[in-house]
N, C-alpha and C positions, 0 to 999 in steps of 0.2 A: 150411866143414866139414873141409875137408885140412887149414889151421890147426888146430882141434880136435883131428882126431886124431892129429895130430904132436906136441902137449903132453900128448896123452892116455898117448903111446905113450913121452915123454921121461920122466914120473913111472911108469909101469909098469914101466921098465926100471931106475932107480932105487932104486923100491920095488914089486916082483912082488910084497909082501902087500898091496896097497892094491887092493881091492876096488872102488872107485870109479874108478879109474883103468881096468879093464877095461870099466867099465861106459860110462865115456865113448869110447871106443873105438867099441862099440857103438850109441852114441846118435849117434856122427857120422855113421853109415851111414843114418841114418834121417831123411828128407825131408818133415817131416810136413803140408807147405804145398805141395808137387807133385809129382806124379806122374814118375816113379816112386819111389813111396816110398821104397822098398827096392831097389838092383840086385842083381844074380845075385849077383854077388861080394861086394856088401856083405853081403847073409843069409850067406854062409859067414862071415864077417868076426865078423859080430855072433852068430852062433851058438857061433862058438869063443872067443867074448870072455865072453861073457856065462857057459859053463861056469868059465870061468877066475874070474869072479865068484863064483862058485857055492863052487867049490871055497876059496875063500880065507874067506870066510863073509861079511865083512861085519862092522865094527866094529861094528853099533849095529841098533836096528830102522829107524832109518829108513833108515840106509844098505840095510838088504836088502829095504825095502819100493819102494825103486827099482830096487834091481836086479830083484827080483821081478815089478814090473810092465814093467821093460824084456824081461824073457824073454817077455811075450807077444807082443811084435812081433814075434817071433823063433821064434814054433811054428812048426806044420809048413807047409812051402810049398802045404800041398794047402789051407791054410784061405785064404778069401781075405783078402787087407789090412783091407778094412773090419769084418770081423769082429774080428780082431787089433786093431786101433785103436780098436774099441769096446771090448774088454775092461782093452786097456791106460788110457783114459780110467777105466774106473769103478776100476780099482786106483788111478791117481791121485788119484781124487777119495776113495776108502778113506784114501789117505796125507796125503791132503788135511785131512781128517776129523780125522784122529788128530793132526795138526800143522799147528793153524790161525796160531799165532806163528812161521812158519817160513817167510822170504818165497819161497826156492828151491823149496819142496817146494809152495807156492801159486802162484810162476809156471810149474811147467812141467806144473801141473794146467791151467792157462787155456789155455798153447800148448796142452795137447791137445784141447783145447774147440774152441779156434779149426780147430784139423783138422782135426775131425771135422764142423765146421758143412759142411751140404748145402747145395750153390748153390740149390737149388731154393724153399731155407727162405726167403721174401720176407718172413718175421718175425725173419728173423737173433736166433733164438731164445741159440744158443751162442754169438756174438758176444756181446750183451747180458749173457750171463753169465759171460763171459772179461772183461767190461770192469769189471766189480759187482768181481770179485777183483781188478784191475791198478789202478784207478783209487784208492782210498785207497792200498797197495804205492807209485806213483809219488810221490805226496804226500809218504811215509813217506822215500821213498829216491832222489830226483831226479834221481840221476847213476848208477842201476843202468841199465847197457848191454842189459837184456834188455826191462825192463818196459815201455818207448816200443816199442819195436820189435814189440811182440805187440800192444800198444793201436794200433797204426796198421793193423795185420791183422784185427785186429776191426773196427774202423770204415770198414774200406776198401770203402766199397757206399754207394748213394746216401741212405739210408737213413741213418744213421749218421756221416757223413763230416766234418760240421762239429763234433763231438765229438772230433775226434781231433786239431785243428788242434793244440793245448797242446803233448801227444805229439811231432808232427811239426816244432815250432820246435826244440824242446828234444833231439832226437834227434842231428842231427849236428853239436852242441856237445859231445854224450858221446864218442862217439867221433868224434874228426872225422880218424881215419887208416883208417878205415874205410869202402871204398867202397861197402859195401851200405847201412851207417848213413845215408851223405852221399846216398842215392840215395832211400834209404825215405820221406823226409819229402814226395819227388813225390808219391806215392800218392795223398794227400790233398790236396795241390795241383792235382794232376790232376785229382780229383773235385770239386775247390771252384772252378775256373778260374784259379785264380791262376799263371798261365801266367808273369811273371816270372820267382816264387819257384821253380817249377819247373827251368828255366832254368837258374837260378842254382844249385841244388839237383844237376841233372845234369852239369852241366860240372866242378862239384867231382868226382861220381862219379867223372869219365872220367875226370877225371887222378889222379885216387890210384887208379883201377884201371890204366890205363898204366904206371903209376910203378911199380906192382906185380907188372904182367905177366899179369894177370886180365882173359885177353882177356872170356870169358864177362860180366864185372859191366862193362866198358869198353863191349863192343856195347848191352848191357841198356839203359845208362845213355843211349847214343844213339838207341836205340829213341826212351826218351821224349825226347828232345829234339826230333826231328823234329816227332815230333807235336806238341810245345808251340810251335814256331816256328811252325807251321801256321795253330794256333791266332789269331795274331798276325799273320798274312800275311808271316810272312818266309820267303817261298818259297825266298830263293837262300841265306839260313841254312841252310835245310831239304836243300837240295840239297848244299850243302859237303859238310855231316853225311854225307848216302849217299856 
């Protein structure tokens, strides 16, 4: 997300009429997979961003049809999140609607599918219907860095998990200088036992997240590696690790 909004802020400075470029600004404040969505400072962030949007206009209707629905994340702090991310969902899924040939404007409708799905939902109702949109998208476009990585967030529940395996091979060949990429394809290995792959999968994380200086995706990454050595009885693995 700092990547994000370091390129967001390098074309806005470049080009301040680029309406998009505020808007991505904005959208890297916004965590739509964990809590907390939104921090304090990010809502100030994305609120002055998103006028800057506003006021620039927006080349086109789709360009304002996302800035538009990004300002609903962005209402008043008295509404809560989940209200905001329902309404932001159905403006995407309006944008959705109106630009069904448009595979950006059809993946970051599924990301907000995938958000908005309730743990409680044991029909992974919105999973299913993030995957119905991502899964022809991936077919279409194999090497797009977004569409694996939301198809492994959908399928990531036991329910769904051996559908995502494709997703998850094909993930950190896209981007393989990417330590959350190199990390994501665990998810589903985790859920399917494949505790090698795993393994294999995490130790890549940690060193492109070392290399990078991404303590945060470095520990994540050894998080799961503990547990996959465990898995395996290799206790004194497991113990290096801590």
């Amino acid at each position: 997300y700092s990547a994000a909004e370091h390129e967001f802020q390098s074309v806005a400075g470049k080009d301040p009429g680029c309406a998009m470029a505020h808007w991505g600004i904005a959208m890297s404040q916004v965590h739509q997979l964990w809590e907390p969505q939104i921090q304090a400072d990010g809502y100030a962030i994305g609120q002055q961003q998103i006028a800057e949007a506003h006021k620039t206009g927006g080349g086109t209707d789709r360009e304002r049809g996302f800035i538009n629905a990004a300002a609903l994340l962005f209402a008043g702090p008295e509404i809560p999140y989940s209200t905001r991310a329902a309404n932001y969902e159905r403006a995407m899924a309006d944008l959705a609607a109106a630009n069904r040939n448009d595979v950006e404007v059809q993946v970051f409708y599924a990301l907000a599918l995938v958000g908005n799905a309730s743990p409680s939902d044991k029909a992974h109702a919105r999973q299913k219907q993030a995957a119905e949109i991502l899964e022809p998208l991936f077919r279409q476009n194999p090497r797009h860095p977004g569409i694996p990585h939301y198809l492994i967030h959908a399928y990531d529940n036991a329910e769904l998990a051996t559908q995502g395996l494709a997703a998850a091979k094909a993930y950190a060949q896209i981007a393989p200088s990417a330590p959350h990429a190199l990390h994501m394809p665990s998810h589903i290995f985790t859920r399917l036992g494949l505790w090698e792959d795993s393994i294999a999968s995490n130790m890549a994380a940690r060193k492109a997240a070392h290399d990078a200086g991404d303590i945060g995706e470095e520990l994540h990454a050894m998080d799961y590696l503990v547990y996959a050595y465990l898995q395996l009885g290799g206790n004194d693995d497991a113990a290096q690790v801590i």
